[in-house]
PALUMRO-76403 format. One line per 4 residues: their letters; for each residue x, y, z of N, C-alpha, C. Coordinates in nm, 3 decimals. Example, Ala and Ser with C-alpha at 12.3 -4.5 7.8 and 13.67 -1.06 7.14 Angstrom:
<atoms>
as = 1.319,-0.569,0.780,1.230,-0.450,0.780,1.320,-0.330,0.780; 1.285,-0.225,0.708,1.367,-0.106,0.714,1.290,0.003,0.787
</atoms>
This chain:
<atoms>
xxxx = 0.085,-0.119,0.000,0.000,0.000,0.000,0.089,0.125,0.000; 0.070,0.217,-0.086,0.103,0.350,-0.096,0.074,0.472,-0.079; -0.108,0.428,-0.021,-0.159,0.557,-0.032,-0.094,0.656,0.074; -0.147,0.775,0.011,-0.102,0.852,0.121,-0.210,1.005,0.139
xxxx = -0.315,0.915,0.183,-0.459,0.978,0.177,-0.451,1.119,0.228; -0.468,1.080,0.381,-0.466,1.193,0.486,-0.336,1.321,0.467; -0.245,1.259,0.494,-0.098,1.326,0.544,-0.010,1.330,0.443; -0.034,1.355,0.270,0.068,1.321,0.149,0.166,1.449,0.222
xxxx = 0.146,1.578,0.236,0.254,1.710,0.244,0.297,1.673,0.358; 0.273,1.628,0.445,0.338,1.665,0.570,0.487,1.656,0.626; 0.524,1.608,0.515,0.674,1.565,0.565,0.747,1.658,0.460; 0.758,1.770,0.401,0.763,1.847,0.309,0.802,1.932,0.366
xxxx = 0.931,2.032,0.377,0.969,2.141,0.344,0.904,2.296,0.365; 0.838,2.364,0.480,0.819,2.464,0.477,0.830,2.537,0.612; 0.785,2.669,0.598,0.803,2.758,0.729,0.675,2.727,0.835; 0.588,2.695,0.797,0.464,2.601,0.830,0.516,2.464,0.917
xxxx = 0.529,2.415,0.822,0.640,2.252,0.869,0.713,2.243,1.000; 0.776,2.382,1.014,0.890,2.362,1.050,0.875,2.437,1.227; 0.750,2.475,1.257,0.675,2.534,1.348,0.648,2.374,1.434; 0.659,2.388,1.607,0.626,2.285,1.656,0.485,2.213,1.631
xxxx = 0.469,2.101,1.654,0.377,2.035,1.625,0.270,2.088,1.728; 0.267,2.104,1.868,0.211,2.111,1.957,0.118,2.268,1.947; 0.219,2.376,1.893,0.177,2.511,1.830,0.069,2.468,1.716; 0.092,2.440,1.602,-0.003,2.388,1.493,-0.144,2.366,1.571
xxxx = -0.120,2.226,1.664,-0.260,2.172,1.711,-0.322,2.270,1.793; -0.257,2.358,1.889,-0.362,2.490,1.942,-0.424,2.605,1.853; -0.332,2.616,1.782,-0.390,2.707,1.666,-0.512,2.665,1.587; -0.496,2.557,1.544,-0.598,2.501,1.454,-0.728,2.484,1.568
xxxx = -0.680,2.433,1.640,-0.813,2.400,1.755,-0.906,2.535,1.763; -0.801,2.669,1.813,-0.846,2.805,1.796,-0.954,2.847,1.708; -0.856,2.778,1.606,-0.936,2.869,1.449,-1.043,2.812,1.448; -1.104,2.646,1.473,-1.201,2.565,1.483,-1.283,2.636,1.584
xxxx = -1.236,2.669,1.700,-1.336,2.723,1.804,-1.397,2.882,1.787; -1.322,2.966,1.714,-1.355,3.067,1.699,-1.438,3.059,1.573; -1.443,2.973,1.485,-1.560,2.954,1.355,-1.695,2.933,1.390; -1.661,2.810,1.559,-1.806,2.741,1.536,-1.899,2.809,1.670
xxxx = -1.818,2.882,1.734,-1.874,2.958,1.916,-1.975,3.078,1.852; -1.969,3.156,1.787,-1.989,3.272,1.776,-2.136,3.247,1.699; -2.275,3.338,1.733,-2.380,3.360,1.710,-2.398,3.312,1.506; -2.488,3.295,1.486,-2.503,3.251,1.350,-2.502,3.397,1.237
xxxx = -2.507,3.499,1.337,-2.549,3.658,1.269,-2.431,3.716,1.252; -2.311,3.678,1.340,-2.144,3.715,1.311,-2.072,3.596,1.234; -2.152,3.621,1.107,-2.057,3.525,0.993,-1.934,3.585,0.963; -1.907,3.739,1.008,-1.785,3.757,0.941,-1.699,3.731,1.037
xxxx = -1.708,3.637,1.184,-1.581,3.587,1.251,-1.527,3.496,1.208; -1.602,3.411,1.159,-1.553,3.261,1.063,-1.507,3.333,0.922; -1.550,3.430,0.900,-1.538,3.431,0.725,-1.414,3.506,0.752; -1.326,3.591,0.881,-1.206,3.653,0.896,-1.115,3.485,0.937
xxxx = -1.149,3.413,1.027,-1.081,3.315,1.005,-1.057,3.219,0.932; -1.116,3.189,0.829,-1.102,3.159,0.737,-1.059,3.225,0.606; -1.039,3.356,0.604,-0.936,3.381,0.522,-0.780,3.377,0.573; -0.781,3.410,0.731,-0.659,3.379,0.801,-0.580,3.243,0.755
xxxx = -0.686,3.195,0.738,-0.630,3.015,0.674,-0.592,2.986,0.554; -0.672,3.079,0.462,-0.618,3.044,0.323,-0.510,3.147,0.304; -0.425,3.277,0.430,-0.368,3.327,0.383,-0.210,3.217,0.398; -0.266,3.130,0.508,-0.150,3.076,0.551,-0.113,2.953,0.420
xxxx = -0.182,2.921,0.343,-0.195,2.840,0.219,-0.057,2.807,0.180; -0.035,2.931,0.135,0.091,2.967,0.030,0.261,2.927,0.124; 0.217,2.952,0.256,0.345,2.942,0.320,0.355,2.799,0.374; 0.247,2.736,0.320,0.279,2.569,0.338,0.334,2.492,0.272
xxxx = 0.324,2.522,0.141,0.358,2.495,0.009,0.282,2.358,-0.049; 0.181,2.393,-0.001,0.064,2.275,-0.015,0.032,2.311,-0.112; 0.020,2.239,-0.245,-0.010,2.263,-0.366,-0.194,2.276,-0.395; -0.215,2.448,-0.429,-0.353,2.457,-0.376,-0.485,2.398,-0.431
xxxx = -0.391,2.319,-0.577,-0.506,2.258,-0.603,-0.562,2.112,-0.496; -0.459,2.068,-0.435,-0.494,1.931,-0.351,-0.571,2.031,-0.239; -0.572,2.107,-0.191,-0.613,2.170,-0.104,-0.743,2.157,-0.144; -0.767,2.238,-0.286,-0.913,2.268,-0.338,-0.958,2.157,-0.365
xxxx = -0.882,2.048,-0.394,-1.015,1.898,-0.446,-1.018,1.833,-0.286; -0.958,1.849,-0.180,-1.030,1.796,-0.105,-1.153,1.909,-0.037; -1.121,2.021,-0.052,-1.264,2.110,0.028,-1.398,2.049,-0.071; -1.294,2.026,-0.241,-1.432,2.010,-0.301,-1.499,1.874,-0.258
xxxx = -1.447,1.729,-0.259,-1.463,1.611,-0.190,-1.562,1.590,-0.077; -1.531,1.663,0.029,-1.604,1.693,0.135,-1.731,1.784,0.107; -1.748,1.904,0.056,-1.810,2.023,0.049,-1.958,1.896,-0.005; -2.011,1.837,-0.035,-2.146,1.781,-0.068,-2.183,1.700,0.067
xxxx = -2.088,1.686,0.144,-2.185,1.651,0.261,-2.199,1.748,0.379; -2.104,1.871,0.333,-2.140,1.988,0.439,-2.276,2.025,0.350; -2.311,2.074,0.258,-2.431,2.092,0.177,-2.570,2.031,0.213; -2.541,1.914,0.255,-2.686,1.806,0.228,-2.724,1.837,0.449
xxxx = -2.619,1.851,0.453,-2.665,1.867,0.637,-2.735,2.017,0.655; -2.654,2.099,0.579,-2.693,2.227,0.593,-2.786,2.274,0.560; -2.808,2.194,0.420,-2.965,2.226,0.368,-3.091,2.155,0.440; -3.056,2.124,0.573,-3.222,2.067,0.663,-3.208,2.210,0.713
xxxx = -3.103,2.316,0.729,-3.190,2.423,0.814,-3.283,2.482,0.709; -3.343,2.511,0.602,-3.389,2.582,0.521,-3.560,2.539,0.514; -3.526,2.445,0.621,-3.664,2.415,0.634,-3.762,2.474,0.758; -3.630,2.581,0.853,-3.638,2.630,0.971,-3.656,2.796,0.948
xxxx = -3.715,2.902,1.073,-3.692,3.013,1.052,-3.544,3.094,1.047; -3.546,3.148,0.911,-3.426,3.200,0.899,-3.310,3.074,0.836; -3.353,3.016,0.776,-3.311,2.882,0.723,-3.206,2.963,0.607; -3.236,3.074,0.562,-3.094,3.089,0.476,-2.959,3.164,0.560
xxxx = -2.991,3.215,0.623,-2.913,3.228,0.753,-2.810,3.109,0.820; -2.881,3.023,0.847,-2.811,2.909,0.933,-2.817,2.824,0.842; -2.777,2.841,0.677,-2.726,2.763,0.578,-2.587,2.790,0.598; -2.613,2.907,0.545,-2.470,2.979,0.529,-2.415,2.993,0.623
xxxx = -2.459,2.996,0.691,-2.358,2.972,0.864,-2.267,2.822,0.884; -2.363,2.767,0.858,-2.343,2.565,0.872,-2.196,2.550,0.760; -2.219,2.637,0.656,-2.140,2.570,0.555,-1.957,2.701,0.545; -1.972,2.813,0.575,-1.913,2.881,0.641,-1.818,2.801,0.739
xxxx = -1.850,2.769,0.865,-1.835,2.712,0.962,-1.773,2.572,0.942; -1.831,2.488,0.879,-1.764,2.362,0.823,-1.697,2.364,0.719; -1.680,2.455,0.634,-1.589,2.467,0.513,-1.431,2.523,0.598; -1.459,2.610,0.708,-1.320,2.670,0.722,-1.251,2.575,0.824
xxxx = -1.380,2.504,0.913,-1.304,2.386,0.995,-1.238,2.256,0.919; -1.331,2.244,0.807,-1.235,2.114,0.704,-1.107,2.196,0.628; -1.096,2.312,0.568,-0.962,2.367,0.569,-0.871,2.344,0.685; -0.935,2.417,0.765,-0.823,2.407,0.899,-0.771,2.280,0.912
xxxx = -0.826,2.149,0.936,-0.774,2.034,0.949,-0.731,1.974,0.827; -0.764,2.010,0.715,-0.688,1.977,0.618,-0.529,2.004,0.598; -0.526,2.179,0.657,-0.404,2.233,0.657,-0.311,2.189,0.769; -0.348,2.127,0.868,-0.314,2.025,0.994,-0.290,1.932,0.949
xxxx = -0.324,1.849,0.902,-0.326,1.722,0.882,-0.191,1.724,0.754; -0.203,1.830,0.685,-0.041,1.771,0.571,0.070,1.897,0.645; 0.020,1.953,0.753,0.162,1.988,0.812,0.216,1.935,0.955; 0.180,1.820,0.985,0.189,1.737,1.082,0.163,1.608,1.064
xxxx = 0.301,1.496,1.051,0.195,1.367,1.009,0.150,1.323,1.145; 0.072,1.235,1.070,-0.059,1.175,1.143,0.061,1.070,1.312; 0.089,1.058,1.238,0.186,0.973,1.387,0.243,1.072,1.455; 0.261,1.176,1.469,0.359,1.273,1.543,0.156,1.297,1.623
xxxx = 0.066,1.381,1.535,-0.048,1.401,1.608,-0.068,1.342,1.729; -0.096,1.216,1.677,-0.150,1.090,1.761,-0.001,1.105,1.913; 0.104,1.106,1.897,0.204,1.141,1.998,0.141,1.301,2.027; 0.147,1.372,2.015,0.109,1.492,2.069,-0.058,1.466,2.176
xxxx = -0.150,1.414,2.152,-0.261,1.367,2.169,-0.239,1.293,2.319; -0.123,1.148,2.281,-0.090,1.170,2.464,0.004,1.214,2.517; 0.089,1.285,2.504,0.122,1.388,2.605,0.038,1.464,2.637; -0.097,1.548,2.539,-0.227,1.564,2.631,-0.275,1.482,2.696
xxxx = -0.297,1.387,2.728,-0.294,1.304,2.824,-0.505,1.288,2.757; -0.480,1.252,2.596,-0.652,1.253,2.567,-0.642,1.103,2.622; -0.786,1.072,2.646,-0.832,0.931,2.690,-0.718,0.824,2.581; -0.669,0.734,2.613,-0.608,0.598,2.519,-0.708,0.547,2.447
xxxx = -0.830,0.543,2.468,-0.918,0.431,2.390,-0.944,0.565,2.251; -0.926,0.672,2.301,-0.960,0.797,2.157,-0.854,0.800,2.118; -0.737,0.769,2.160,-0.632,0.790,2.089,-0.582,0.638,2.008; -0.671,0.560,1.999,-0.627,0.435,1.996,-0.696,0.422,1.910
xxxx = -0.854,0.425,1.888,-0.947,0.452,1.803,-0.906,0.513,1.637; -0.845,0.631,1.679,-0.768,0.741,1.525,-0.658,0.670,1.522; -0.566,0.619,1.562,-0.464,0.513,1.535,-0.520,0.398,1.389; -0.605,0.355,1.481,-0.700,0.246,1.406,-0.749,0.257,1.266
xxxx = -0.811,0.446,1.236,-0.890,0.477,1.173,-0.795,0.500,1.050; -0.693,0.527,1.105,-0.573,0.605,0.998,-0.551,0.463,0.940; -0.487,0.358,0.994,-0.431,0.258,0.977,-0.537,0.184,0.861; -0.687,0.163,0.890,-0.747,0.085,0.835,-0.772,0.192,0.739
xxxx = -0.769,0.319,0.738,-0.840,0.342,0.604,-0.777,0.332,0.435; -0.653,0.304,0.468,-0.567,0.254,0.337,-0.605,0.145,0.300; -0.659,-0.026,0.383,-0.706,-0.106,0.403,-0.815,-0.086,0.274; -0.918,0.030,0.360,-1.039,0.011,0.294,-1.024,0.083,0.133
xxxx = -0.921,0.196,0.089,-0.880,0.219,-0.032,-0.871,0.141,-0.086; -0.793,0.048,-0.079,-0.681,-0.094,-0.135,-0.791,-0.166,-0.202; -0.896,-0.166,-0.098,-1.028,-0.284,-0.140,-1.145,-0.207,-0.234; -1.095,-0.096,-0.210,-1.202,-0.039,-0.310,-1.153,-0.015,-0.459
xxxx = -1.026,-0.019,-0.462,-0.933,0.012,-0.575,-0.967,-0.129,-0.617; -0.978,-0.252,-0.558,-0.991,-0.379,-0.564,-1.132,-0.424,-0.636; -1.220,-0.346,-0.582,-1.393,-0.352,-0.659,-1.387,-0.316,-0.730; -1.321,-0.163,-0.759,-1.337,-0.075,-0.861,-1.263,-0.214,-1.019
xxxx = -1.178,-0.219,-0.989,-1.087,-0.326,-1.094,-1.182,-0.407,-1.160; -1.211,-0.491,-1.050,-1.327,-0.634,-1.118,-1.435,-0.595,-1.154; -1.486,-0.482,-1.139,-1.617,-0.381,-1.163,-1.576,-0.372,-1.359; -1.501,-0.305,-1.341,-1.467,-0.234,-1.507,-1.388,-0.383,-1.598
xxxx = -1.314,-0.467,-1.515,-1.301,-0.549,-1.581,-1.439,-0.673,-1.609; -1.495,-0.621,-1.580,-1.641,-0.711,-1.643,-1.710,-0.664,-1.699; -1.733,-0.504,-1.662,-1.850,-0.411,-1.744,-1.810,-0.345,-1.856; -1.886,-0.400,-1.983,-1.910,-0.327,-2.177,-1.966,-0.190,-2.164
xxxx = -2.086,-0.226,-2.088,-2.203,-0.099,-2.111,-2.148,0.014,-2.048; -2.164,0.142,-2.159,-2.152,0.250,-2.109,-2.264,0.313,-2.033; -2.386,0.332,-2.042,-2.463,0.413,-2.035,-2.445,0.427,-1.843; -2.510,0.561,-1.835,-2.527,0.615,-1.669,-2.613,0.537,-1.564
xxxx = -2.685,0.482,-1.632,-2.773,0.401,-1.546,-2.706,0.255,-1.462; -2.594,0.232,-1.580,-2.539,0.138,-1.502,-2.440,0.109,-1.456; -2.425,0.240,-1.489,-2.259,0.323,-1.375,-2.264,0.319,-1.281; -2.473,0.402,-1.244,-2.474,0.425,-1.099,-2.543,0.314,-1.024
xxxx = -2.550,0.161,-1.095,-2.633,0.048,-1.076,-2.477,-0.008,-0.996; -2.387,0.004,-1.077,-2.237,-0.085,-0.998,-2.198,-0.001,-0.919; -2.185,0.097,-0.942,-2.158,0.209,-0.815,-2.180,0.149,-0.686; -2.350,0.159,-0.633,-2.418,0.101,-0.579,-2.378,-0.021,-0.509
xxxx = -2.348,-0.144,-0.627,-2.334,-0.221,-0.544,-2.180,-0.246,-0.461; -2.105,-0.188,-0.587,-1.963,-0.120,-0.509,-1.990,-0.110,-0.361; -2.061,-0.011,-0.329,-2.074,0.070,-0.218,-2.103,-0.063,-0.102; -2.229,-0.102,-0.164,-2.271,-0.219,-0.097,-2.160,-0.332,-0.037
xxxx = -2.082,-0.362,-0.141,-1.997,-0.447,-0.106,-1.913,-0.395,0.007; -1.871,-0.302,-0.070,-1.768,-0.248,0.067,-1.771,-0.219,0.207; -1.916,-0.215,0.172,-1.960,-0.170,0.349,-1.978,-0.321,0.415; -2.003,-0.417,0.318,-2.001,-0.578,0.387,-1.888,-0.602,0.411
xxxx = -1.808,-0.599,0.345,-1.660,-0.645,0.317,-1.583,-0.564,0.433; -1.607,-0.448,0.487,-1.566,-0.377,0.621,-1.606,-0.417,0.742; -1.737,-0.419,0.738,-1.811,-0.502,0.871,-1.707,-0.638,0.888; -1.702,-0.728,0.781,-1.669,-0.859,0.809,-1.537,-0.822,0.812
xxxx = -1.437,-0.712,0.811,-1.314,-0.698,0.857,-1.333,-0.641,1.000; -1.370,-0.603,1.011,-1.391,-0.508,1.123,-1.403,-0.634,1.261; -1.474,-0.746,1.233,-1.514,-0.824,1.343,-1.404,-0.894,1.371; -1.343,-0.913,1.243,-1.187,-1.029,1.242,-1.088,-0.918,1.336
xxxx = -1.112,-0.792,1.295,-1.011,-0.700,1.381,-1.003,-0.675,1.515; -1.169,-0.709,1.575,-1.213,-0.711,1.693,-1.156,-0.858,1.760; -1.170,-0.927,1.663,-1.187,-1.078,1.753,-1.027,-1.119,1.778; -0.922,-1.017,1.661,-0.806,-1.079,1.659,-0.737,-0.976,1.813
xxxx = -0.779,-0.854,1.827,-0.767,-0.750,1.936,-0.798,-0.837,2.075; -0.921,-0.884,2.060,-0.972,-0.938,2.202,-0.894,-1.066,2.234; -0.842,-1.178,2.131,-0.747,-1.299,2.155,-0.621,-1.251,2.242; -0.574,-1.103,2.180,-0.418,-1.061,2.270,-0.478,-1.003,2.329
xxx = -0.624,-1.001,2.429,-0.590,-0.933,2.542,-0.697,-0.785,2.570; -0.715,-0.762,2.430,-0.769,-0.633,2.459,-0.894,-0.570,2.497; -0.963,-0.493,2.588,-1.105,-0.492,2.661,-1.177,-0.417,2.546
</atoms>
């Protein structure tokens, strides 16, 4: 496995980089808390911290298109949550708030996440002294989710190596069961991971 989903920049070269790890994680936490605390009517505290974030872009040397295809990646499920307030008073209000708010917190951790790898985090995490089973958990999550790439790169293969038909309908017919599979094919890893955890020991 090669991927390098989460954390591809982080081991990269910059004035960003090169700032302690422990600094990074308060800051970002900051910028996260000051987006999401503040009344739904002071959008321009999130919309000042969040340009604070994209000013810091350039001095990461995070190449801004990876930046922009993952806000874009994410950005349809900040959308589909945000759009139940519109069914509320003042629903365009606390759209744009919701998506504001979660667009500059998935920057922020985006921009965290490739200037800190993921194993230094997880070390920073206990010397905060966070619970072990949460820190053990994102260990887990990081670890298996290359796992679950690998296997989807794996469907995707036998998918196209069987399917002629072009048309959309049955793009989004294998899609589907893609999806399907994978979510079986995880469960039934997931239990082997449990059962092989609990044999050495673990509560």
């Amino acid at each position: 496995m090669k991927h390098e989903y989460l954390d591809r920049y982080s081991r990269i070269e910059s004035p960003v980089h090169r700032l302690p790890g422990l600094l990074k994680l308060i800051i970002a936490l900051c910028i996260v808390l000051v987006s999401i605390i503040p009344p739904a009517r002071m959008l321009y505290i999130p919309a000042a911290a969040g340009l604070f974030v994209v000013l810091i872009v350039p001095f990461t040397r995070i190449p801004a298109l990876f930046v922009l295809r993952r806000i874009v990646m994410f950005e349809p499920f900040v959308a589909v949550i945000a759009s139940l307030m519109l069914f509320q008073a003042d629903g365009g209000l606390k759209f744009m708030s919701i998506v504001i708010r979660s667009t500059v917190s998935l920057l922020t951790m985006i921009i965290l996440s490739n200037t800190i790898p993921f194993n230094e985090i997880l070390g920073i995490l206990r010397r905060l002294h966070l619970p072990g089973i949460i820190v053990t958990i994102l260990a887990l999550m990081y670890r298996y989710i290359f796992v679950l790439i690998d296997e989807t790169d794996r469907l995707n293969r036998a998918r196209l190596s069987r399917t002629f038909a072009k048309s959309k309908k049955f793009t989004w017919y294998s899609l589907s069961l893609t999806i399907g599979q994978l979510f079986v094919r995880s469960t039934e890893r997931a239990e082997k991971v449990f059962g092989a955890m609990s044999a050495r020991g673990w509560k």
